[in-house]
C-alpha positions as CSV (number, residue, x, y, z in Angstrom):
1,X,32.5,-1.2,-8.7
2,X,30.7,-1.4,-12.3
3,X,28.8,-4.4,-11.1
4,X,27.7,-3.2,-7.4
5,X,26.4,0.0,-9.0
6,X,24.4,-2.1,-11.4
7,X,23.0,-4.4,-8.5
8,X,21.8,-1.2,-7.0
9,X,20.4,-0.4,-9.9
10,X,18.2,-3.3,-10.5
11,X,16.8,-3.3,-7.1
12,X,16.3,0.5,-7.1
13,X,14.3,-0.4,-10.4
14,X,12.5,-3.3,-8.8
15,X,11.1,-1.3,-5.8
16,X,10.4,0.9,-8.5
17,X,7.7,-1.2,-9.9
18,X,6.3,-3.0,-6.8
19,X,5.5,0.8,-5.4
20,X,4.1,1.3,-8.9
21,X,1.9,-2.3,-8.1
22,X,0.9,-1.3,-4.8
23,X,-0.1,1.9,-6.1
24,X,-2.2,0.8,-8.8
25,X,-3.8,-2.0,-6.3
26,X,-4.6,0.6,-4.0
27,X,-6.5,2.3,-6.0
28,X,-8.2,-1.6,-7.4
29,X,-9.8,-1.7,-3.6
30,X,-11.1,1.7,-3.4
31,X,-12.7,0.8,-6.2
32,X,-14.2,-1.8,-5.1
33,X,-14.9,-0.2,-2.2
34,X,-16.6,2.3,-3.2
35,X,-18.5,-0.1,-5.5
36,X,-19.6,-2.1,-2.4
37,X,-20.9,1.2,-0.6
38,X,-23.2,1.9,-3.2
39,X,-24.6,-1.5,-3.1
40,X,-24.7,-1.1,1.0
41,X,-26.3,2.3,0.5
42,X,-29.1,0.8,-2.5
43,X,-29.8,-1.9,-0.5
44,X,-30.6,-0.3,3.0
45,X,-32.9,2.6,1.2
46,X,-34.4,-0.7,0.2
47,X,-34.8,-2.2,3.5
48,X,-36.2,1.1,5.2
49,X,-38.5,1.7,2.0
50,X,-40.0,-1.8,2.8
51,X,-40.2,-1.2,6.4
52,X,-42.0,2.2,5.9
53,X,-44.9,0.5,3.5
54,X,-45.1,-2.1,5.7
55,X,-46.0,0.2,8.7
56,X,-48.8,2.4,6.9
């Protein structure tokens, strides 16, 4: 019994940390994303900038 509890244990512990690994990648991509947003956002008030002193 000593050594089925223990098993259970050690998986409960290792889901444990891939939750805590998903977790913290998670938040990795929003990062990202939100990195590659701004950059989207810069570079189309770039774009329609260009396109309005282009038209005057």
């Amino acid at each position: 019994m000593g050594s089925a509890s223990a098993t259970i244990g050690l998986f409960s512990g290792v889901g444990i940390l891939i939750y805590l690994g998903l977790i913290g990648l998670s938040i990795y991509c929003l990062i990202l994303f939100i990195r590659l947003a701004h950059r989207g956002i810069r570079a189309l008030d770039l774009y329609i900038e260009e396109k309005r002193q282009n038209r005057l």
